[in-house]
C-alpha positions as CSV (number, residue, x, y, z in Angstrom):
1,X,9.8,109.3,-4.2
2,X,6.0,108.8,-5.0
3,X,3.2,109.9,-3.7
4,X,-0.1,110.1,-4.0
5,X,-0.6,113.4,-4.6
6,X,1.3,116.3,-5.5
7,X,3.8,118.4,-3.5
8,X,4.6,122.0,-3.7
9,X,8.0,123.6,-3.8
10,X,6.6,125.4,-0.7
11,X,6.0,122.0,1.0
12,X,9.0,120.2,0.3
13,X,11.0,123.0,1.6
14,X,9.3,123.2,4.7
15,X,10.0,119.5,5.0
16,X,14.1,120.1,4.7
17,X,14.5,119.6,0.8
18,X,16.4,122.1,-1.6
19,X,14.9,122.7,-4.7
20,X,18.2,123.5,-7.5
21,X,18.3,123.8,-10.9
22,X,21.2,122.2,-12.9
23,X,21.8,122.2,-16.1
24,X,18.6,123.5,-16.7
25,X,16.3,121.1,-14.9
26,X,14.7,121.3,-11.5
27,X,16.7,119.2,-8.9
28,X,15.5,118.3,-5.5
29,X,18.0,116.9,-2.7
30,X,17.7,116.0,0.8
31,X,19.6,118.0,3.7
32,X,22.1,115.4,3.7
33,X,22.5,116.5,-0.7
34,X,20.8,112.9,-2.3
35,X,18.7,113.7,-4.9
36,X,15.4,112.6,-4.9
37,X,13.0,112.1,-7.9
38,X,9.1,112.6,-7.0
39,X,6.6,110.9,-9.0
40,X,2.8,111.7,-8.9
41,X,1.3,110.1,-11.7
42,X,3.2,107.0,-12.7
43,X,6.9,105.8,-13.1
44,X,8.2,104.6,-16.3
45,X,4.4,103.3,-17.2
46,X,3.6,101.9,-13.2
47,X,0.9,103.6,-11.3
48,X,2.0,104.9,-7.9
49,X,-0.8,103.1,-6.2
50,X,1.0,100.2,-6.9
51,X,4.3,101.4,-6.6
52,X,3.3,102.6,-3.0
53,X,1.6,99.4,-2.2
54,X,4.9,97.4,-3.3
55,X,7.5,99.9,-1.3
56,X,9.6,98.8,1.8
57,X,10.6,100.3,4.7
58,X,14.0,101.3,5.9
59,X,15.4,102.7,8.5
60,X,17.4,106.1,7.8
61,X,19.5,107.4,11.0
62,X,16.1,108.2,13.7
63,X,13.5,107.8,10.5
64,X,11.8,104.6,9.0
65,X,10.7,105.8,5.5
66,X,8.9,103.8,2.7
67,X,11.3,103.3,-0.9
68,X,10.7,102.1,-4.2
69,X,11.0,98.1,-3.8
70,X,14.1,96.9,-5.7
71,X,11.5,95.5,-8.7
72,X,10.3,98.6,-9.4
73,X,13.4,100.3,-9.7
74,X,14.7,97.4,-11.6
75,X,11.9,97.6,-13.8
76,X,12.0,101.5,-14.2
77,X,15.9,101.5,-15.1
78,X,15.2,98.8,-17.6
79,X,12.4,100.8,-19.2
80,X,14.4,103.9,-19.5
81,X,16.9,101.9,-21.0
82,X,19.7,104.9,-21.3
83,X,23.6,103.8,-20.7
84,X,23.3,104.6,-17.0
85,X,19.9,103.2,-16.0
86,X,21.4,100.0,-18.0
87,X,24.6,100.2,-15.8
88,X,22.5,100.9,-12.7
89,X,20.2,97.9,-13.1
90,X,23.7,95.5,-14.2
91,X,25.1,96.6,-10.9
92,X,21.8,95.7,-8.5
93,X,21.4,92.7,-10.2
94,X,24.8,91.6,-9.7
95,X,24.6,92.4,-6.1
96,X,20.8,92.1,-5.1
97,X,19.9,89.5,-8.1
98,X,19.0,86.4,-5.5
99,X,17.1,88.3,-3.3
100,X,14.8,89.5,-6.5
101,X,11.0,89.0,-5.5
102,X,9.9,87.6,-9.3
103,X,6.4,86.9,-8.4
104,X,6.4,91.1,-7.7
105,X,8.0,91.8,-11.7
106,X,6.0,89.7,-13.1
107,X,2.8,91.6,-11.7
108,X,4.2,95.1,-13.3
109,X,6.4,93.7,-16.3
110,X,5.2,92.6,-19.7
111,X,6.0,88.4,-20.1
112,X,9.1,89.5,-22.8
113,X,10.7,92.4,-19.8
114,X,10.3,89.2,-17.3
115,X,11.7,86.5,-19.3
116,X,15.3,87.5,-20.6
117,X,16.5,89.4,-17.0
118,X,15.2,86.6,-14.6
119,X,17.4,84.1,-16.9
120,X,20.0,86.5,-16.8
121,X,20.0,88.0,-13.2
122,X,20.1,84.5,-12.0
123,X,23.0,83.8,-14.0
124,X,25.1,87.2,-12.7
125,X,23.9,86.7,-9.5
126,X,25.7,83.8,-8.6
C-alpha cells in the first residue's frame, strides 16, 4: 500500500488491520490475514506520487480500492532482485506479460531495466 502520508499503528487498527511481529519485524495483515506492505516515501527508488498516480482500481467483495499497477510491482520485484521477488516477477510475467503497459515502465525504469524484460516477457508470455 502507499500513501501519501504516514499512518499510525493507532490508525490502521482502527481501520481493521493487525499489526504482528514475526520473526522480528513489524507485520501488518488485513482482517481477511493478507499482508500488506505500506510505503510513505518511495518504493524500490519510485516516488509514491507516481506510484499513486499509476495505481488501478479493483473491486474487493463491497470495496473498490486503488493497488500498485502491475509495472510497478514488476519493477519493484526486479529491483529487489532477491530469489522470491525474482520468482514473483517470472510468474506475473508469464501470466500477465501481454497485458504489460510498456509505455508505463519505461517512464519509472532506467533504458537497461526496460530493455532485457520487455524482450523477454514477450517471449514467456506467449
Amino acid at each position: 500500500m502507499a500513501v501519501a502520508i504516514p499512518v499510525k499503528d493507532e490508525e490502521l487498527g482502527r481501520l481493521g488491520y493487525r499489526i504482528f511481529f514475526e520473526a522480528g519485524k513489524k507485520v501488518i495483515r488485513t482482517r481477511e490475514g493478507v499482508k500488506v506492505d505500506i510505503y510513505s516515501r518511495d518504493v524500490s527508488g519510485m516516488p509514491v506520487p507516481k506510484i499513486l498516480e499509476t495505481a488501478v482500481t479493483k473491486q474487493v467483495g463491497n470495496e473498490r480500492i486503488q493497488v500498485m499497477c502491475l509495472e510497478v510491482l514488476l519493477i519493484a520485484k526486479m529491483r529487489a532482485s532477491r530469489p522470491q521477488n525474482i520468482s514473483d516477477a517470472q510468474h506475473l510475467c508469464q501470466i500477465k506479460g501481454r497485458s504489460i503497459r510498456w509505455e508505463v515502465v519505461e517512464s519509472m525504469a532506467t533504458p537497461v531495466e526496460v530493455s532485457n524484460p520487455k524482450t523477454t516477457v514477450l517471449a514467456l508470455s506467449s
